[in-house]
N, C-alpha and C positions, 0 to 999 in steps of 0.2 A: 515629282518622283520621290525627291527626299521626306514631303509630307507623309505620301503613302506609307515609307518605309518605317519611317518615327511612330502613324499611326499601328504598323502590323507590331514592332516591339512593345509599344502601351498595350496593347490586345493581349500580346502573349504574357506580360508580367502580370495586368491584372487577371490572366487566366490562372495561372501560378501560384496567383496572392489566394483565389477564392478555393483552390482543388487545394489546397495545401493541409493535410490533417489537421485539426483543432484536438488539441487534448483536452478530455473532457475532463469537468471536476470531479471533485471526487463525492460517492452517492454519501451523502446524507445519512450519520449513522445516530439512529435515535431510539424509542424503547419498540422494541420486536424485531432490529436490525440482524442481532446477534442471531435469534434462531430463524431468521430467511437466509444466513449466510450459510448454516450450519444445513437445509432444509437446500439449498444449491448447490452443496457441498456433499449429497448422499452417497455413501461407498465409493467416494472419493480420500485419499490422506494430502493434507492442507496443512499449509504454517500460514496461521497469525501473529503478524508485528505489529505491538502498540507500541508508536512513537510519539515524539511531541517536538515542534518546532523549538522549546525553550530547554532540550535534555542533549545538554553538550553530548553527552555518550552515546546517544541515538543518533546523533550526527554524524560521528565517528562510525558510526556502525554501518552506516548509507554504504560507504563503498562496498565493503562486504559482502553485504543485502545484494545491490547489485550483481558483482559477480559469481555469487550464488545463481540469481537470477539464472545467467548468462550460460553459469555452467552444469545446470540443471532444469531447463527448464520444464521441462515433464511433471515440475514440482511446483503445484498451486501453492503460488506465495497473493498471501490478501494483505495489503498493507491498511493501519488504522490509524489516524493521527486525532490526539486525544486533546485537539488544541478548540480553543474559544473558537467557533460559527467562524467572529470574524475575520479569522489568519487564514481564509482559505486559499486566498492569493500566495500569502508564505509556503504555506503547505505545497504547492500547486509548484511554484518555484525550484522546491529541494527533490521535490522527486524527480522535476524534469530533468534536475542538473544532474542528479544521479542515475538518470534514463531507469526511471524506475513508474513512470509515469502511464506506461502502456499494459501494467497489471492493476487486477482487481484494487482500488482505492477508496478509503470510507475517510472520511471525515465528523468528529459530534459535532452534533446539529442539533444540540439540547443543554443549556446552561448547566441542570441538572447534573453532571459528571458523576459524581457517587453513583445514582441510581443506573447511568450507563454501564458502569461498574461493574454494580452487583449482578448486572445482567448478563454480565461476559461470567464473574466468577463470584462468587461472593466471600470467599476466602482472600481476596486482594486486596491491597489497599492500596492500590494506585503508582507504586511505585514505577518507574520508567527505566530503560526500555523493560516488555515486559513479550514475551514473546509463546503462541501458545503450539503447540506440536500435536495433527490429530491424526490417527491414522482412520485406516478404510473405516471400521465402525467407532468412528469421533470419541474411544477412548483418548485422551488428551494430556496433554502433560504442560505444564505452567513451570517456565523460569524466568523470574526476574534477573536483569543484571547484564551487563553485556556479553556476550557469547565470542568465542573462539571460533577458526572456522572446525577446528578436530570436534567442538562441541558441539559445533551444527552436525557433522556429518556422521557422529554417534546419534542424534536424536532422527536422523532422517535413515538411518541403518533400523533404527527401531519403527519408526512409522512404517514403510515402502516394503519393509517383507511380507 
């Protein structure tokens, strides 16, 4: 009797273990990523964050990000992290902690960086965090630096009307 029992609790855990979401990586952001985002994105307004695992101030900003998330979510946030291919495990890590993990996520997926770059904006020059603002017809607006939330919530007054 105590076998059977032992055996239905290993049954149920490895049922547990296998139904349990996996979060996915983040898609692979390389040259034509940026206008499939914008092309899934039609008469839709969207906020892009370039972040980077190595930009103390993008870290800082994670919480934020998040309960922006949280307390808007009607508002497509695409997150981008502008780190080396191989940090995707890091990558994968900061968003989970910041439950930031279950929206739109890219990752470069091209050593190239510059030319990712210029793809997103060609007036940039890489600075971090760097965050872009579009609204329904992807007029856009580009600010680097870290953001306020009165700062988010003047740039999301101007998209969402």
């Amino acid at each position: 009797m105590h076998l059977q029992k032992l055996f239905s609790w290993l049954l149920l855990i490895f049922l547990m273990f296998i139904n349990a979401p996996a979060q996915a990586e983040p898609s692979a952001f390389k040259s034509g990523s940026y206008q499939q985002i914008l092309a899934a994105n039609t008469n839709q307004p969207f906020m892009l964050v370039v972040w980077s695992i190595n930009c103390p101030s993008c870290l800082k900003d994670m919480e934020l990000l998040s309960n922006i998330h949280k307390s808007k979510p009607e508002l497509k946030m695409i997150m981008l992290a502008a780190d080396e291919p191989s940090a995707t495990e890091q990558i994968q890590q900061i968003l989970e902690k910041n439950q930031l993990s279950g929206i739109e996520n890219w990752a470069y997926a091209d050593e190239n960086t510059e030319k990712l770059q210029f793809e997103i904006d060609p007036k940039w020059y890489g600075e971090l965090p760097r965050t872009y603002f579009f609204d329904k017809a992807h007029q856009r607006t580009g600010v680097s630096g870290v953001l306020s939330k009165e700062d988010y919530d003047a740039m999301f007054a101007k998209i969402l009307k």
